[in-house]
C-alpha positions in Angstrom: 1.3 -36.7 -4.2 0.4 -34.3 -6.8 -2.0 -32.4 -6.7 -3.4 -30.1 -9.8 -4.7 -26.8 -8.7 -6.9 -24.5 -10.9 -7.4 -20.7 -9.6 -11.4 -20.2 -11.3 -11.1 -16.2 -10.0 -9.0 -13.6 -7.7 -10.4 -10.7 -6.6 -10.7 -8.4 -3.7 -13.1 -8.8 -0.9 -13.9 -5.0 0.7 -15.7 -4.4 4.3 -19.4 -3.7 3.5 -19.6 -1.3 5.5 -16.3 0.9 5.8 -15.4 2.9 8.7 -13.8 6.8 8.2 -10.0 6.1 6.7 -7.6 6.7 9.7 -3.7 5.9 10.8 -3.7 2.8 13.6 0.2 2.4 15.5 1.6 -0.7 15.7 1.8 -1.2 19.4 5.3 -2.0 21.1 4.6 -5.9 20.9 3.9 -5.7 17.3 6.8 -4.5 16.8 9.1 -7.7 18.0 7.6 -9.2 15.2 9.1 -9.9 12.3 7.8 -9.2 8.8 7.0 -13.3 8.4 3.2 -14.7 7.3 1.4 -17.6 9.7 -1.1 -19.3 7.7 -4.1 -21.8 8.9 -6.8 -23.6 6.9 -9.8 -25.6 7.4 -11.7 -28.9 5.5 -14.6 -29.5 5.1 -16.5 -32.1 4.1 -19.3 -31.9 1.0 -22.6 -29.5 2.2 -25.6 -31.4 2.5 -27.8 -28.1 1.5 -27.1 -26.7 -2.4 -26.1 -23.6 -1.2 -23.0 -21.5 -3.5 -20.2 -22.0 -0.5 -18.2 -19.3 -2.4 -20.4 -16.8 -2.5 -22.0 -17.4 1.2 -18.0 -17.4 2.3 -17.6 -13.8 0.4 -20.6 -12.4 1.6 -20.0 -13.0 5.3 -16.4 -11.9 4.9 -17.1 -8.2 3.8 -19.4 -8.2 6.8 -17.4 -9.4 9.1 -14.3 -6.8 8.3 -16.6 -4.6 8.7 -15.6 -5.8 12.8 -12.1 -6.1 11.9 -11.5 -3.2 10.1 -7.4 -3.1 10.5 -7.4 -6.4 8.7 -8.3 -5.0 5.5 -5.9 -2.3 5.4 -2.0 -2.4 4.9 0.9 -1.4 6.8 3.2 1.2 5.2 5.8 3.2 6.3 5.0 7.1 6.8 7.0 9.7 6.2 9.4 9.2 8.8 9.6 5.6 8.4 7.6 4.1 11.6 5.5 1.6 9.9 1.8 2.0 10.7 -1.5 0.4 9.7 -3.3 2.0 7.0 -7.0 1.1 7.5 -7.9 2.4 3.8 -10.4 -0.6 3.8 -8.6 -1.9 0.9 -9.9 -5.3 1.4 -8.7 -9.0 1.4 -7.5 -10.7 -1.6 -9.6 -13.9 -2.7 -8.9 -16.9 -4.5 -11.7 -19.2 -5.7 -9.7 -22.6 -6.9 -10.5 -26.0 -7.7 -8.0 -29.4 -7.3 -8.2 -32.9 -8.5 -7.9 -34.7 -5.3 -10.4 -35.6 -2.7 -10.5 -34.7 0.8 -9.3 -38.1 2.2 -6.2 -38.2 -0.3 -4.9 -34.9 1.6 -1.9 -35.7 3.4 -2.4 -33.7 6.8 0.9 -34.7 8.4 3.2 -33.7 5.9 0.7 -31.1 4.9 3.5 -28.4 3.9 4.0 -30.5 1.0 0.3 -30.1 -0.5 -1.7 -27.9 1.3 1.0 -25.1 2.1 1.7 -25.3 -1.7 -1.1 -25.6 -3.7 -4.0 -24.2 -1.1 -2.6 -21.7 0.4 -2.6 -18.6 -1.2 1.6 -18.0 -2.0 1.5 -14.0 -1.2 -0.8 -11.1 -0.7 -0.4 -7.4 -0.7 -2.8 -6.6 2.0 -2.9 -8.1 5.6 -5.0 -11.7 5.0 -5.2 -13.2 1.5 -7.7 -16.2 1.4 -7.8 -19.2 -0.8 -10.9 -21.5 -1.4 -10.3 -24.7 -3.2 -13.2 -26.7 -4.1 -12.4 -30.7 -4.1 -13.8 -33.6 -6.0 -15.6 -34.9 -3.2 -17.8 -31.6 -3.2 -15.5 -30.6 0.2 -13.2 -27.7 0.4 -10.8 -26.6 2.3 -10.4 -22.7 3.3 -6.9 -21.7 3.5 -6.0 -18.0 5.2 -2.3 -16.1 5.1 -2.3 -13.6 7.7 0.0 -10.7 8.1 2.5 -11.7 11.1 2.9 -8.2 12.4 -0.9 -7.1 12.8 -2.2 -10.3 14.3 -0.8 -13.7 16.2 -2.6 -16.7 16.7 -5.3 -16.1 19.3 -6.3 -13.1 17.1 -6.1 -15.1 13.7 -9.2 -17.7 16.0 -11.0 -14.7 17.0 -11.4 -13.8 13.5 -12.3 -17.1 11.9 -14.6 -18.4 14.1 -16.3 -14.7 14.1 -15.8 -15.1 10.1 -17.5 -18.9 10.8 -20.6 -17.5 12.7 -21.2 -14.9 10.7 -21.6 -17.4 7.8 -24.0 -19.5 9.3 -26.0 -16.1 10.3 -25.2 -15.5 13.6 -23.2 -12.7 15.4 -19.1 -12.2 15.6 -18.1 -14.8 18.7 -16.8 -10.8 19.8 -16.3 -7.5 19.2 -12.2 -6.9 18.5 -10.7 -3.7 20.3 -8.2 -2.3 18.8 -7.6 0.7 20.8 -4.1 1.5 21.3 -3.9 3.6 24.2 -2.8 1.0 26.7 -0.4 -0.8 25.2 0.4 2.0 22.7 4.6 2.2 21.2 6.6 4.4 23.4 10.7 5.7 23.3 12.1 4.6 26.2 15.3 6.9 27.7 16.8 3.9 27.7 16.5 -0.1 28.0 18.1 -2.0 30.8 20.5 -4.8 30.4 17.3 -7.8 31.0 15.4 -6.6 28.2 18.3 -6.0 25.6 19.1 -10.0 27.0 15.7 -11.0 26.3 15.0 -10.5 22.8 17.1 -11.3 20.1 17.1 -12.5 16.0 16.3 -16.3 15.7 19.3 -16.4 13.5 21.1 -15.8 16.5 19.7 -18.8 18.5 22.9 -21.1 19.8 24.2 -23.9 17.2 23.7 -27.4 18.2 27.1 -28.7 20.2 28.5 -31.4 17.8 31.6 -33.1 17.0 33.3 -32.1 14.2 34.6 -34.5 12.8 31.4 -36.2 13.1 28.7 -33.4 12.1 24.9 -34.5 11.9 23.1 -31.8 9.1 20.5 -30.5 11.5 19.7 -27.7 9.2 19.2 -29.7 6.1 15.6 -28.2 6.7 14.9 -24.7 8.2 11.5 -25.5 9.0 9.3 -28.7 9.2 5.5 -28.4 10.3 3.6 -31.2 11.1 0.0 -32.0 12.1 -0.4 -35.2 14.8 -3.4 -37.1 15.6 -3.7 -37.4 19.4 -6.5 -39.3 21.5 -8.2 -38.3 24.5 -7.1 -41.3 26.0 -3.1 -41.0 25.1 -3.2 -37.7 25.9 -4.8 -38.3 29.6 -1.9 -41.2 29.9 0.5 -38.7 29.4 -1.2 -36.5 32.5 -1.3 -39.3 34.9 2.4 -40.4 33.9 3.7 -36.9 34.8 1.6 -36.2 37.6 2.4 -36.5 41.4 1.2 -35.9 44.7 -2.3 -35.5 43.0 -1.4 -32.6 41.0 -2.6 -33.5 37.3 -0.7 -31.7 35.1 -1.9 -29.8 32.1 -2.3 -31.1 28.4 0.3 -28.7 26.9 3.0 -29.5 30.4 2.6 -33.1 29.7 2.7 -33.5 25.7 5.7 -30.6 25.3 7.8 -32.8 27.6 6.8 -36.2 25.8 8.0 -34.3 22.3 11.3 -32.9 24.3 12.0 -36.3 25.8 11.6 -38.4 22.3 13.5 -35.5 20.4 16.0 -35.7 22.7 16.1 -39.6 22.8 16.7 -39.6 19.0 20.0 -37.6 18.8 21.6 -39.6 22.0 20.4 -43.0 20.3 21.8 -41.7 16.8 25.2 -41.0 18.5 25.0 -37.1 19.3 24.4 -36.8 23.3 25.9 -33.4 23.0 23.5 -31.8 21.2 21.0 -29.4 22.6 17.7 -29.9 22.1 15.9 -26.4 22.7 11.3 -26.2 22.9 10.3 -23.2 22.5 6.3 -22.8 23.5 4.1 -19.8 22.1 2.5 -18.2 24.8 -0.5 -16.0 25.0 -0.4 -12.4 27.1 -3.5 -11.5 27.5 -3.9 -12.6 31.2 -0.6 -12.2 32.3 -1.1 -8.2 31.4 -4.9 -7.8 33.2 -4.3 -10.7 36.1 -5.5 -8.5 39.3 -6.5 -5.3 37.1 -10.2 -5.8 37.7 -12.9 -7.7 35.0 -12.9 -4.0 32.8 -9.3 -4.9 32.2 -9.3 -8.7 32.0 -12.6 -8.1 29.2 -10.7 -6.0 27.2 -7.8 -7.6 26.5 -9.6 -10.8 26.1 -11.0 -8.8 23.2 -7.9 -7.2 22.0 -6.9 -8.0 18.4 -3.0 -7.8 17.7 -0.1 -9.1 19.3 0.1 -9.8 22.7 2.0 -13.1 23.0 6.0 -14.4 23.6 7.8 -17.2 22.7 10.1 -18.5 25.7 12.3 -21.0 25.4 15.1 -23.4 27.0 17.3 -26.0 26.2 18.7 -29.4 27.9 21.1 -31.4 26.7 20.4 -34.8 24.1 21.6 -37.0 26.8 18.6 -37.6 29.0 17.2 -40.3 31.2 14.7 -42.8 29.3 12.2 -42.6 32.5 9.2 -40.1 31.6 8.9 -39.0 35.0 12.1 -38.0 35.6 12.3 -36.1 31.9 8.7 -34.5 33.2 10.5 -33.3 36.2 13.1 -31.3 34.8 10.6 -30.1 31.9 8.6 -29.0 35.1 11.7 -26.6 36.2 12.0 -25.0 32.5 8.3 -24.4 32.7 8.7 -22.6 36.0 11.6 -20.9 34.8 9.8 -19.3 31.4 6.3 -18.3 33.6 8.4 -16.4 36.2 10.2 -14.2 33.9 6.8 -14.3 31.5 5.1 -11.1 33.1 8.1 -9.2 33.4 9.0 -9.6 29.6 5.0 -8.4 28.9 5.6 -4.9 31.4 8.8 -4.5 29.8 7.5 -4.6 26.4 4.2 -2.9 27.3 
């Protein structure tokens, strides 16, 4: 579908109420991140009150980087080429847009296509650059472009649902901290053998095993996103399917092995039982670095804003059994395998 976008006005969005100009380090786990933008957005339908959305939406944004503060800085490198976060309270760059669509012609599932085109802003020269495209319906949807390497995901929440209350006139869901002192970057004498293992480029992640002479193009696309609709109900059939000896398992346990299994399923039933089919699953730090260090500890990095997370992953074979259970099961050993060498990967970072 095409969709017609019109940008009304860009301009830059400063913290109301700046704090002194410093120097913040990027801490060792920013650092494992590459220099790549995540981006998430939000619809909404058309406001029953005549209130200017823009301007409410601006308004609470300076004040809440005034909580923020690293977000609207930059990152440049210093003299001696360490690259640092510059909290010159440059702001956030702001796009106020309009499109001819509605909200219900969106296509969510293959939202790249749209929304990651046309409502999302394309770059930014700060940390977050924010888009707000007004709809024909009187909806809009809010699209933000964050900065990889100062935030991840649990962050990004933190900051839009404090961004979110502040809009409707209440406080930030929480104060960020930011200090670095804990997990700040360090030169190590040297790095043993399990942590130069553990990391590497994703460029380097093993090729699919194939037959020549019979290749399927598994990298006709580098990246496809997708957004799924998933009931309660399905959801909670999954859980009971994979659970056993009245252990229920958890959402994430059950649904990552229903996606492995049907992934998997495809290649063997499109001829290519030798490929591997790897699931890689985000996963946040936060606990696994305070678990037993008191509720000071566990409180402050519950409000830490940066990177604290790792991506683990395995890999089985496209040739699996068609019984759930039994594809649960040996899902249930590559989760036990990623969690027991999860908290060693955080220390050895930290």
């Amino acid at each position: 579908m095409g969709i017609k976008v019109k940008v009304i006005k860009t301009e830059v969005v400063a913290p109301r109420q700046p704090w002194s100009e410093h120097w913040l380090p990027l801490t060792n786990l920013d650092l494992v991140v590459p220099p790549i933008d995540m981006g998430c957005f939000f619809c909404y339908k058309k406001p029953h009150d005549k209130v200017d959305m823009v301007d409410a939406l601006k308004t609470s944004l300076s004040q809440v980087l005034g909580f923020f503060y690293p977000i609207a800085g930059e990152i440049v490198p210093t003299a001696a080429g360490e690259l640092k976060i510059h909290c010159n309270y440059r702001g956030v760059d702001f796009t106020e847009a309009t499109a001819d669509v509605e909200l219900w012609e969106l296509d969510f599932y293959n939202h790249d296509e749209n929304i990651g085109v046309k409502l999302m802003p394309q770059e930014h020269h700060g940390v977050l650059a924010i888009q707000v495209t007004m709809l024909k319906c009187g909806g809009m949807v809010i699209a933000c472009l964050f900065d990889h390497r100062v935030i991840d995901g649990y962050s990004m929440n933190m900051f839009t649902t404090s961004w979110a209350n502040m809009t409707r006139s209440q406080p930030p869901s929480l104060v960020p901290y930011f200090d670095r002192s804990d997990l700040k970057p360090r030169h190590l004498k040297y790095y043993t053998p399990y942590v130069a293992n553990m990391f590497f480029p994703l460029s380097n992640l093993p090729s699919p095993e194939s037959d020549s002479d019979n290749e399927l193009d598994l990298n006709q696309h580098s990246r496809i996103s997708r957004i799924y609709y998933i009931k309660g109900e399905q959801i909670n059939g999954l859980r009971l399917l994979a659970s056993e000896n009245g252990i229920i398992r958890s959402k994430v346990e059950s649904f990552a092995s229903f996606l492995w299994k049907i992934t998997a399923s495809f290649l063997e039933d499109s001829g290519y039982p030798g490929y591997i089919c790897n699931i890689a699953v985000p996963v946040d730090g936060r606990r696994w670095l305070s678990e037993g260090e008191g509720v000071e500890k566990e409180k402050r990095m519950a409000e830490r804003c940066g990177n604290v997370f790792s991506i683990p992953f395995r890999g089985i074979r496209a040739q699996v059994n068609k019984d759930f259970k039994s594809v649960y099961k040996l899902s249930c050993h590559v989760f036990k395998f990623l969690r027991a060498g999860l908290r060693r990967s955080f220390i050895q970072v930290q």
